[in-house]
VOGU-3710 file (C-alpha; in Angstrom, 3 decimals, decimal comma):
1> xxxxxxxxxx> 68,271/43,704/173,359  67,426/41,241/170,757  70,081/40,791/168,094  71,686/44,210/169,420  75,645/43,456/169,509  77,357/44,948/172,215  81,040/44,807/173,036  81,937/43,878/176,943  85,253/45,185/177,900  87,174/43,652/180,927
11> xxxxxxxxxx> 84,712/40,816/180,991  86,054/38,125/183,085  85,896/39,863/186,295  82,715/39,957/188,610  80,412/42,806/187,230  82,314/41,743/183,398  80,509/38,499/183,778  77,558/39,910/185,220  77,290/42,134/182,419  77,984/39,567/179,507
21> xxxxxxxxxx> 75,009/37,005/180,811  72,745/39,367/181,750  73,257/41,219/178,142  72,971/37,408/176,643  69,948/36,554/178,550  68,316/39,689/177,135  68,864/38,333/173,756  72,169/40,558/172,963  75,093/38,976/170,890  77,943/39,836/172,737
31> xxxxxxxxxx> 80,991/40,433/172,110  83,589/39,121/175,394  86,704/41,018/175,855  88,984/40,366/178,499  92,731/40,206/178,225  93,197/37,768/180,905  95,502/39,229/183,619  95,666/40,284/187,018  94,578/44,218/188,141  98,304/44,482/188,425
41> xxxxxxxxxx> 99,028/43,500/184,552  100,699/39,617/185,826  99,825/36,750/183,234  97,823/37,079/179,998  95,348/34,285/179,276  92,931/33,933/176,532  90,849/31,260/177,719  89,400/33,124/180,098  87,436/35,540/177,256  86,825/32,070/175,939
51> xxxxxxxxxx> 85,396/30,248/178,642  83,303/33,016/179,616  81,788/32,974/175,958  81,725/29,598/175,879  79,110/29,775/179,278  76,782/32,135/177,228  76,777/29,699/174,523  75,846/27,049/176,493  73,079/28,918/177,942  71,700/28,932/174,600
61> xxxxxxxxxx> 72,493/32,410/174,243  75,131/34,027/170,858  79,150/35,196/172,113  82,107/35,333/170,526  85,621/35,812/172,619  88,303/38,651/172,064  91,222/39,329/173,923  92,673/42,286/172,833  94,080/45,126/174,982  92,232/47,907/175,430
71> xxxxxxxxxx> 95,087/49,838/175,977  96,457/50,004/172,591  95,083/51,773/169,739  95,188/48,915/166,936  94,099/46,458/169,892  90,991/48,598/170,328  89,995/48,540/166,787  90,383/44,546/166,451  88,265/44,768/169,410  85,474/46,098/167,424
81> xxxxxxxxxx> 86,305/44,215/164,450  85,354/41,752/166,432  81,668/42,421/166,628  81,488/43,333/162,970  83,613/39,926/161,346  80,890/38,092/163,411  78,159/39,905/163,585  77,732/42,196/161,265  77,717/45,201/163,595  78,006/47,039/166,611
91> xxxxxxxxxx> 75,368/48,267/169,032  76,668/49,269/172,029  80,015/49,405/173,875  80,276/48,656/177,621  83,917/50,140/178,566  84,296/47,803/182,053  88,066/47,238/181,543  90,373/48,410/184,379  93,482/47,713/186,524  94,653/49,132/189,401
101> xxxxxxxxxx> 98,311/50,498/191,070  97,354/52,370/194,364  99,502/54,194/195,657  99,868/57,435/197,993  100,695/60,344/195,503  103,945/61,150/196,933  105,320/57,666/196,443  103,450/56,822/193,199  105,918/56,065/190,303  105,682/57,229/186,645
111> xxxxxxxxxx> 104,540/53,606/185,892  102,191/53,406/187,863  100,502/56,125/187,007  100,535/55,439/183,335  99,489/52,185/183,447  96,001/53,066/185,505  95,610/55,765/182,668  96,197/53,743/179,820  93,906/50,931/180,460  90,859/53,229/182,262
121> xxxxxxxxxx> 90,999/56,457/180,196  93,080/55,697/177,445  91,005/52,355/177,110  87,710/53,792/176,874  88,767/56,268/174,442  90,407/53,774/172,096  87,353/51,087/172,011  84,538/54,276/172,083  86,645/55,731/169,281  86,916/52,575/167,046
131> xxxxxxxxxx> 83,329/52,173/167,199  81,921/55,894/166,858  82,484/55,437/162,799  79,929/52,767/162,862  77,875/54,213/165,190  77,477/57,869/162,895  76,590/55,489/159,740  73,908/53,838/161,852  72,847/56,437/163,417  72,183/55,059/166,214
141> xxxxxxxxxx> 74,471/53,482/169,188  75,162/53,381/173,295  78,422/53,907/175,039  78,015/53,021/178,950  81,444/53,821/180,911  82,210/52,629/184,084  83,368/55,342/186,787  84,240/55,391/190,385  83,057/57,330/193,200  87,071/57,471/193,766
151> xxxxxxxxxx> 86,404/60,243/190,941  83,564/61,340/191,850  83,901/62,079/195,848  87,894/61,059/196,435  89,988/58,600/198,089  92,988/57,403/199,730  95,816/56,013/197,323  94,164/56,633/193,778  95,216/59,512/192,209  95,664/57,280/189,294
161> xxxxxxxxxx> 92,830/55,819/189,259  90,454/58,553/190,429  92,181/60,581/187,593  91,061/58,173/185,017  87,724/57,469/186,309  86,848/61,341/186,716  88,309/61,629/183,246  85,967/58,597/181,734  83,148/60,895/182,832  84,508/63,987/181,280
171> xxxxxxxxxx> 84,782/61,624/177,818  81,468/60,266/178,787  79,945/63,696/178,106  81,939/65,299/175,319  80,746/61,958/173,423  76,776/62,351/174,614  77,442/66,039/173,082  79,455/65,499/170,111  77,165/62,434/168,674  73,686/63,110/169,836
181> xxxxxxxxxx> 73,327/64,297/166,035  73,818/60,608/165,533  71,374/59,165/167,617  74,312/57,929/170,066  74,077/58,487/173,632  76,806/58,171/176,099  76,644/57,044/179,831  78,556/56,280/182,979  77,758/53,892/185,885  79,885/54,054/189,229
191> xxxxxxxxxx> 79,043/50,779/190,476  79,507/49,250/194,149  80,076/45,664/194,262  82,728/43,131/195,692  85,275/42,651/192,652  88,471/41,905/191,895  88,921/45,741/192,053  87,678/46,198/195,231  88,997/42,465/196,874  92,694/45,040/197,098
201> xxxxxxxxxx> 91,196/48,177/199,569  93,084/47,486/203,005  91,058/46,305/205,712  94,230/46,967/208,661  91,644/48,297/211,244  88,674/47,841/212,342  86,822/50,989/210,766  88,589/50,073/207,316  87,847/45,593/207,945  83,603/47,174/208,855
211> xxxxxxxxxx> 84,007/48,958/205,353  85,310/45,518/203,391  82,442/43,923/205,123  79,696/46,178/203,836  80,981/45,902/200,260  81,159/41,782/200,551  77,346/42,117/200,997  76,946/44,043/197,342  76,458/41,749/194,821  78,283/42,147/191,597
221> xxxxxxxxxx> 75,348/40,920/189,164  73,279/44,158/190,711  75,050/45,827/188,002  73,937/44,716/185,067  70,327/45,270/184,941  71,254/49,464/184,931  74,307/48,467/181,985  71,610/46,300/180,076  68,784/49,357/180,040  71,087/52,377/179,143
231> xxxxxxxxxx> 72,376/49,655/176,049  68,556/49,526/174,827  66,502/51,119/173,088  64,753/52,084/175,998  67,160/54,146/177,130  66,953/56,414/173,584  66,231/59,869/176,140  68,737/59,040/178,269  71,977/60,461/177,223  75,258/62,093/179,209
241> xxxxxxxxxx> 74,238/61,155/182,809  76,063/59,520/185,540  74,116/56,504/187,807  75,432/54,665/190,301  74,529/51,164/191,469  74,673/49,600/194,643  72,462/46,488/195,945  69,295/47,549/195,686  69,876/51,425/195,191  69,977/53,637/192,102
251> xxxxxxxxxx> 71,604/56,994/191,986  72,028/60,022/189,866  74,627/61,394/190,799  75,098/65,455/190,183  77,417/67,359/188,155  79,514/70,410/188,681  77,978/73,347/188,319  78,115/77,179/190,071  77,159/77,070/193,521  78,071/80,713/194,658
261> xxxxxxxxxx> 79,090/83,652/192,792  80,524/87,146/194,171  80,986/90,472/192,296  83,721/93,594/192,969  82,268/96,196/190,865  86,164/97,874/190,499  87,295/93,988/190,089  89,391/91,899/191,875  93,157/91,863/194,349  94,581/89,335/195,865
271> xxxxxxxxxx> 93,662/91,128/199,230  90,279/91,671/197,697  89,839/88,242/197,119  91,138/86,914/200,874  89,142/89,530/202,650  85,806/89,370/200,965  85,377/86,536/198,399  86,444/83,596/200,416  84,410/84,489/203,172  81,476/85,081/201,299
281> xxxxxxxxxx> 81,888/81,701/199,528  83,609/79,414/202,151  80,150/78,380/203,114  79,538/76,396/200,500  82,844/74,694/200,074  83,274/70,783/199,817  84,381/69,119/202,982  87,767/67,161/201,887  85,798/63,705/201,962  86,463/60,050/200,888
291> xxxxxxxxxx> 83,475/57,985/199,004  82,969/56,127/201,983  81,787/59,724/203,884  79,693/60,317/201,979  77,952/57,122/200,828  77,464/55,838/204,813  74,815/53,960/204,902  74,247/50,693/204,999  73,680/49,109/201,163  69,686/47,871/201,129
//
């Protein structure tokens, strides 16, 4: 990563600092980003961007602070700006920036729901966007996104966020296909760790206070060695892929894709459909499971 800039969205938290010193240490001039409030939008500080920056300079190592909201389109591109006023480009983009509102679906309010959306999806769209034009004259750049297994798999009380995060790896892939004529390549982590964003899952029995428990043990900084690699060059073949990260593990995860088909030469009814399609494909449906179903073993 050596004098590569890369923009760090939603910084200040645990796998945001991770990711900032760990992109430093590589050699990577980083760009800080972090607007400085709580995951439910209270306060607005500044100096945290700053004093985060101000630790990678002390380490020896190039940062600058920003604390723009990613939420806002003009915000976005002053977030970039950033990297380029003192810099003199942009390398990579790690969208890390999120917030959370959970909520059960039926009692989840319009506000809610919008402001999960605008700060995960609507977020990584704005910063990606603002720095695809520099990426294209470059040729050459790395989006990594961060997604959830709430997305991915499902869970209780985030149909705001599991919306966005199944969304960021939707974006993730129309930019890996839209901009591989670039040289750009576009990537999502899901990452497992103990962070502000996970400090807020309920732990009210003992099944859900066992989970908490496992998920103290994962270290945030595990993160950034997999967000530092798909930013390098290193990384130039890997494009439109989703990892996840927890401890000591690395996954792949797996994409949607046909898993049974069924034909009716004289096509289809309603009836048609009940008596012979279902059956033939209920085999292979998805069980209706939670991330924590079906990642359930213990973190290495």
């Amino acid at each position: 990563m050596e004098d590569k800039v890369v923009v760090v969205t939603g910084a200040g938290g645990a796998i945001g600092r991770g990711i900032v010193h760990a992109l430093a240490a590589a050699g990577a001039k980083v760009v800080v980003n972090d607007v400085g409030v709580s995951l439910t939008g209270q306060g607005g500080d500044s100096a945290v961007a700053e004093a985060l920056a101000a630790e990678i300079r002390a380490a020896g190592g190039q940062a600058v602070s920003n604390a723009d909201n990613v939420s806002d389109w003009n915000s976005a591109q002053r977030i970039v700006a950033c990297a380029l006023d003192h810099f003199g480009r942009v390398d990579a983009v790690v969208n890390n920036a999120g917030n959370l509102r959970d909520r059960f679906f039926h009692n989840m309010t319009e506000e809610e729901w919008r402001a999960v959306i605008d700060v995960h999806l609507h977020g990584t769209f704005f910063v990606s966007r603002a720095a695809a034009p520099h990426f294209r004259a470059q040729n050459g750049g790395a989006y990594v996104h961060m997604t959830s297994t709430s997305g991915l798999i499902g869970n209780f009380g985030q149909a705001n966020y599991s919306a966005a995060k199944l969304g960021i790896v939707a974006l993730s892939k129309s930019i890996a296909l839209d901009m591989a004529k670039y040289g750009v390549r576009s990537n999502c982590i899901a990452p497992f760790a103990w962070s502000r964003m996970t400090d807020s899952i309920p732990a009210n029995t003992p099944e859900e206070a066992a989970r908490v428990e496992k998920l103290k043990r994962m270290d945030a900084g595990k993160i950034a060695p997999m967000v530092v690699f798909l930013a390098s060059d290193a990384a130039n073949a890997v494009t439109g892929q989703i990892f996840g990260v927890r401890a000591n593990e690395v996954f792949l995860f797996s994409q949607p894709r046909p898993v049974r088909s069924v034909h009716m030469s004289t096509g289809w009814t309603p009836e048609l459909i009940a008596e012979v399609a279902i059956p033939a494909m209920r085999s292979h449906f998805h069980e209706l499971e939670r991330s924590p179903d079906v990642v359930c073993w213990d973190p290495i």
